[in-house]
N, C-alpha and C positions, 0 to 999 in steps of 0.2 A: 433050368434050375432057378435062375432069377426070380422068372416069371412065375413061377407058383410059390417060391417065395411071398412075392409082393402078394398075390391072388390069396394070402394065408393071411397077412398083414393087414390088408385094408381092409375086410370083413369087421376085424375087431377094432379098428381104430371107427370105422362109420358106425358100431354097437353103443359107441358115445353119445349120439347123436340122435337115437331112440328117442323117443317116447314112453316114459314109463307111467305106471298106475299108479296109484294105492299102495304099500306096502312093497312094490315091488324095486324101487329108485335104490343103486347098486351104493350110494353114499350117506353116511350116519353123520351128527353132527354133535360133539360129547362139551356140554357148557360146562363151565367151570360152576356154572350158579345159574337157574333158570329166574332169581331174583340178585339183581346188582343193584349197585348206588351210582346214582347220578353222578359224575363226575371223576370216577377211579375204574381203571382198567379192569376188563374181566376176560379170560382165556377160555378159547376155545381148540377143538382139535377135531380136524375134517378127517374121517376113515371112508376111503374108499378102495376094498381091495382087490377088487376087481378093475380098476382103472390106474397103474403104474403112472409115474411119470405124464399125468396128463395134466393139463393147464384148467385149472377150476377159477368161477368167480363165488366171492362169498357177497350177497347183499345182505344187508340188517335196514328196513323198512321201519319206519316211525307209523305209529298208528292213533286214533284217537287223541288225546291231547295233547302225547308229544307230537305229534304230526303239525302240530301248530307252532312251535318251536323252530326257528332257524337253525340250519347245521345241528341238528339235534344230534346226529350220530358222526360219529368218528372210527374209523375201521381205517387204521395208516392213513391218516390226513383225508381220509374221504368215504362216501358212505360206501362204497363197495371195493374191495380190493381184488386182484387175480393172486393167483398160486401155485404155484408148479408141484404137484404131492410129488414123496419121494418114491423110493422103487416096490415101498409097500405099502402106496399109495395112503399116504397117513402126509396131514401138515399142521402147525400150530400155530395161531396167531390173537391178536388181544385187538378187543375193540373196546369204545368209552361213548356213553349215552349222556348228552347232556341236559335231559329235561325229562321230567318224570313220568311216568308213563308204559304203554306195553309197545312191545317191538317184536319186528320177528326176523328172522333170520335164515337163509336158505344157499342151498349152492347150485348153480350153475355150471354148464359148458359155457366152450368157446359159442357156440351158433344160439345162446340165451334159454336153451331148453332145462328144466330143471331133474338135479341129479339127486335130489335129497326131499325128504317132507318140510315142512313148514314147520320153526320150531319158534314158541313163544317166548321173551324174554321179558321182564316187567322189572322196570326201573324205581324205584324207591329214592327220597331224598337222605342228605346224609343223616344219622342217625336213627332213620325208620328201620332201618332193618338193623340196628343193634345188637343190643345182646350181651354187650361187655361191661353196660352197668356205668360207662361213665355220662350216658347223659341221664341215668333213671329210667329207660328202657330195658329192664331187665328180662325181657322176653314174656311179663307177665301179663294180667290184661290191660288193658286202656284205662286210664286214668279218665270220670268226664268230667270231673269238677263237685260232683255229686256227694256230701257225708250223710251217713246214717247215725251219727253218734247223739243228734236232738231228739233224732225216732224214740230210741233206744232207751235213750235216761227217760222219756218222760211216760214210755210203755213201762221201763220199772217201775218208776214212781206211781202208777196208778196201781200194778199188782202188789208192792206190798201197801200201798193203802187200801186194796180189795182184802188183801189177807190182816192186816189189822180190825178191820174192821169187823170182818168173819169171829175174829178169836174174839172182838169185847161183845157181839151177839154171841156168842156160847156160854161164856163168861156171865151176863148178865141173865139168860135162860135159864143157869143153873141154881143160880141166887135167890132165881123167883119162885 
């Protein structure tokens, strides 16, 4: 009885350890924000449910500029951390990106094969990603430094000196 026990067990505990494709990787990864700000916590939550109780590593990879950045990422004091999901295989945890830039984020097993797709995350500094209007970032376009209000006065200014002008030739046509 033991023995086909364990013979029932190890099957699905080595199904970890697969190789998956495309679309096929038995774990999701739910960001709290696929855009964060530099320097403030952002939460994630690993769903795997199909893997109970199994020991996952989450990395978060600095890419392009921030890759140029020392300790750019912090995931619990370091850039990858481990996790034991619970028994419906789900876990939560928060990581901080300290240099601006795109990142990406994945999960692993114990043997470094990976359990989830690749997911992007793109850091902003503080106030770029706004929105609450206290620094003038009201979500609306970019400011570039650019007025039109010299355009403007001096296109009026020429149409009613066009239209003045029109009115004293009719005025003066009529006279004649």
């Amino acid at each position: 009885m033991a023995i086909t026990a364990a013979a029932v067990l190890v099957p699905a505990a080595v199904a970890t350890a697969d190789e998956y494709g495309p679309g096929e990787f038995p774990c999701t990864v739910a960001l709290e924000s696929a855009v964060v700000t530099v320097g403030e916590p952002f939460g994630f939550t690993i769903t795997c449910p199909s893997l109970p109780n199994v020991t996952v590593t989450v990395d978060i990879a600095s890419a392009g500029d921030a890759a140029a950045a020392d300790e750019a990422v912090e995931v619990a004091g370091t850039r990858s951390v481990t996790f034991t999901l619970d028994e419906n295989g789900e876990v939560s945890g928060t990581a901080t990106v300290h240099a601006v830039g795109d990142y990406t984020e994945q999960v692993f097993d114990e043997d470094g094969e990976p359990l989830s797709d690749v997911y992007t995350i793109t850091a902003v500094a503080p106030g770029a990603a706004g929105g609450d209007g206290a620094d003038g970032g009201g979500g609306g376009l970019a400011v570039t430094g650019a007025t039109s209000l010299p355009y403007l006065a001096a296109a009026g200014g020429l149409l009613l000196l066009g239209v003045g002008a029109l009115v004293v030739s009719r005025i003066r046509a009529r006279r004649s």
